[in-house]
C-alpha positions in Angstrom: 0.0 0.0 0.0 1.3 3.7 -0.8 0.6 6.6 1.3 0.7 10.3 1.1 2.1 11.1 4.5 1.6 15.3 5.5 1.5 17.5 8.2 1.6 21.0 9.7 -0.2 22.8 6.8 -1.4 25.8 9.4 -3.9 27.1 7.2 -2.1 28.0 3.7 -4.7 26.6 1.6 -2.6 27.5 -1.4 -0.7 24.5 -1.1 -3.6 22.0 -1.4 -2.5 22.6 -5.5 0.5 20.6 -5.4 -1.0 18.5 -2.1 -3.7 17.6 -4.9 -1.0 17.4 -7.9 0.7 14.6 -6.2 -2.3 13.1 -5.5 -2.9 12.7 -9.2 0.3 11.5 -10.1 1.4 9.6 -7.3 -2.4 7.8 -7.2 -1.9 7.1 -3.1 -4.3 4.6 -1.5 -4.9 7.0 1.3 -3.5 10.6 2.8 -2.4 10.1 6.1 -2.5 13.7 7.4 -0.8 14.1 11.2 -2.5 17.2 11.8 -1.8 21.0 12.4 -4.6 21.3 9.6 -5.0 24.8 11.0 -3.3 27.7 12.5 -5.2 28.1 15.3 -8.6 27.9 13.0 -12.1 26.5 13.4 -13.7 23.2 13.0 -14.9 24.9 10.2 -11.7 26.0 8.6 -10.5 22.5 9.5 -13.4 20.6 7.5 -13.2 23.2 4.6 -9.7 22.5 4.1 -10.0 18.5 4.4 -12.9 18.4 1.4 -10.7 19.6 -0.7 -8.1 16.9 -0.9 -8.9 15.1 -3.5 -8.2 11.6 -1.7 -9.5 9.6 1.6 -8.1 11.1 4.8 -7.1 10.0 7.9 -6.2 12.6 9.9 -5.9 13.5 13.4 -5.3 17.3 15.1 -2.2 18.8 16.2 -1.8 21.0 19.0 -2.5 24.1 17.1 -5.7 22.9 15.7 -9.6 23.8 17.8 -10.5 20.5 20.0 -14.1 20.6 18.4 -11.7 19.6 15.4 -12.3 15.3 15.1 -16.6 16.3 15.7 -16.4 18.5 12.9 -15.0 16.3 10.1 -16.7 13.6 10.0 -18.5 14.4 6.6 -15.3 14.7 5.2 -12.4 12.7 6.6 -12.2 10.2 8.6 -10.5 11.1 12.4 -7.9 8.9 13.8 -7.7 10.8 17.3 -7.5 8.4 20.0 -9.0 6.1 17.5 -8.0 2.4 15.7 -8.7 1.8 12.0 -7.9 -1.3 9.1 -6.2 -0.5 6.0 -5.9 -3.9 4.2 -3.9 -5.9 6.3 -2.2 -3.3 8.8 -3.6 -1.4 12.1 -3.4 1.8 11.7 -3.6 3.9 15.4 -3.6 7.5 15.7 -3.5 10.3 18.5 -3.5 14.3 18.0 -2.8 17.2 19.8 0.7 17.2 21.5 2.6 16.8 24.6 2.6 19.9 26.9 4.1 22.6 25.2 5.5 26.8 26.3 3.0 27.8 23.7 -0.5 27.0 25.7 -1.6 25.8 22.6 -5.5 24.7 21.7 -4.7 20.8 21.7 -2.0 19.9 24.4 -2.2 16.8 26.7 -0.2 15.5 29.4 2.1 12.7 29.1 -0.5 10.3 31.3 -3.4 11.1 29.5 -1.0 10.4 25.8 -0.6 7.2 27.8 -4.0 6.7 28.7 -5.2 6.9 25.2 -2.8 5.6 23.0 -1.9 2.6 25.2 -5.6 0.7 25.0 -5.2 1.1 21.1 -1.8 -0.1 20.3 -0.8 -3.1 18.6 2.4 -4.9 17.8 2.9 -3.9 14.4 1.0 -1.6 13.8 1.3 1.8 11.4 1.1 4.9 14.6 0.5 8.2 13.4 0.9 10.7 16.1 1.3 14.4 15.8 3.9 14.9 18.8 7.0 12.9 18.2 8.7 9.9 20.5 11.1 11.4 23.0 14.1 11.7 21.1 13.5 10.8 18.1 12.9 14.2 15.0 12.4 16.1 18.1 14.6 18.4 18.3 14.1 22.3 18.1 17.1 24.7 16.7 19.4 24.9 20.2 19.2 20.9 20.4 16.6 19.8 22.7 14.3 17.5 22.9 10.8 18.2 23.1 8.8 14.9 21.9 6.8 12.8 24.3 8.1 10.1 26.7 5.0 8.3 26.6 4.9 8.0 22.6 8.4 6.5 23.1 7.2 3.9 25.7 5.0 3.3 23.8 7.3 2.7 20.8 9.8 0.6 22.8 6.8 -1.5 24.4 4.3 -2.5 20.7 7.5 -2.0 18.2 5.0 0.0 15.3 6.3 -1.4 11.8 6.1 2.5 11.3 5.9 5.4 13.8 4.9 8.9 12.0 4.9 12.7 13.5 5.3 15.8 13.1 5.1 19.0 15.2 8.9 19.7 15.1 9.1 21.7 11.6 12.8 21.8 11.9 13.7 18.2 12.1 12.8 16.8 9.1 13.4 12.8 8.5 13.4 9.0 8.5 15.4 6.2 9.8 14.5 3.2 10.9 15.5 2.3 15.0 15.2 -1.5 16.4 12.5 -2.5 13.2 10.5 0.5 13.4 10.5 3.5 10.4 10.4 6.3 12.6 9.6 9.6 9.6 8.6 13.3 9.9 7.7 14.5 6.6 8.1 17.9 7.4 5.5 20.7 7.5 3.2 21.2 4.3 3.3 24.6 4.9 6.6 24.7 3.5 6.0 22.3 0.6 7.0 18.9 2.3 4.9 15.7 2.5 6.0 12.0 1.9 5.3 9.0 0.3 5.3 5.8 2.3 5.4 2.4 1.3 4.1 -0.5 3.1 4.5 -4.1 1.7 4.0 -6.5 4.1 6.6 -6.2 7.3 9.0 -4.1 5.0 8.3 -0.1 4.8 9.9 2.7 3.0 9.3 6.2 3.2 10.2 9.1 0.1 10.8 12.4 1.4 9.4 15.2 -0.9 10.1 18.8 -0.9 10.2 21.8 -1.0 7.3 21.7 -3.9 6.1 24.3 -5.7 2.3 25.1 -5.2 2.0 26.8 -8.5 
């Protein structure tokens, strides 16, 4: 199966032209989008903006999106917060908004309830789309620290995810693969960057894209 992995968009709508380009070209079974739809915005701006990609999309909220966000998209995508879902053969597991932040952004949770609510859902194996990132692991801001979420990397280290996917942390774009698991943050949309991820059986591969163009 072949993905089209994004994230962080915050709102700039003019990008949905190349989002819906590769769409087009790249003919992905699904969009996987890990949230940050908005900058701040509405459920509204958050449904608006998910009709128009012209795919199926699983997509959770990141800390900058409105918590109203997963009730009102439900005509339009289908919401992976806190929620469990089949794509052929793999478990796909998702959880928005982030660890606690300096921000005091719309969507932040504490590292017990991240526990509370990822834990019931996880599955050896399975494909985890969080926004927040594992504790050290594409977490890092500018000076060098590490600002992802212990309990996303227990969580990691206990259920092994053939592939663990984030964002959040615009500056540290990547994938590698750590102890059977492809750990990948595509990098924020809002700057042109997405990728495609390949699942085939228990191997998975991951092309990073960008910047694109949006003309």
């Amino acid at each position: 199966m072949k993905f089209l992995v994004l994230t962080d968009l915050h709102q700039k709508a003019s990008n949905l032209s190349w989002i819906n380009r590769l769409i087009a070209e790249r003919h992905p079974d699904a969009v996987l989008f890990l949230g940050d739809v908005t900058d701040m915005g509405t459920g509204e701006d958050t449904a608006e903006i998910l009709s128009s990609i012209n795919a199926e999309v699983y997509v959770l909220p990141g800390n900058c999106d409105p918590r109203d966000m997963p009730a009102k998209i439900a005509d339009v995508a289908v919401d992976m917060h806190g929620k469990a879902a089949k794509l052929g053969p793999y478990d796909l597991v998702g959880l928005g908004g982030s660890n606690k932040t300096i921000f005091d952004t719309p969507f932040e949770l504490s590292e017990e309830e991240i526990d509370a609510k990822l834990r019931p859902l996880a599955r050896k194996g399975m494909i985890l789309m969080t926004h927040a990132p594992a504790y050290g692991t594409f977490d890092h801001i500018p000076n060098g620290t590490s600002v992802g979420s212990p309990a996303i990397l227990k969580i990691v280290q206990e259920f092994r995810p053939l592939v663990a996917l984030s964002g959040h942390i615009h500056e540290d774009i990547g994938a590698r693969t750590i102890d059977g698991t492809l750990f990948c943050n595509p990098g924020p949309a809002r700057d042109g960057h997405c990728a495609i991820l390949t699942v085939d059986g228990q191997h998975a591969s991951v092309e990073l894209l960008g910047p694109l163009d949006p003309a």
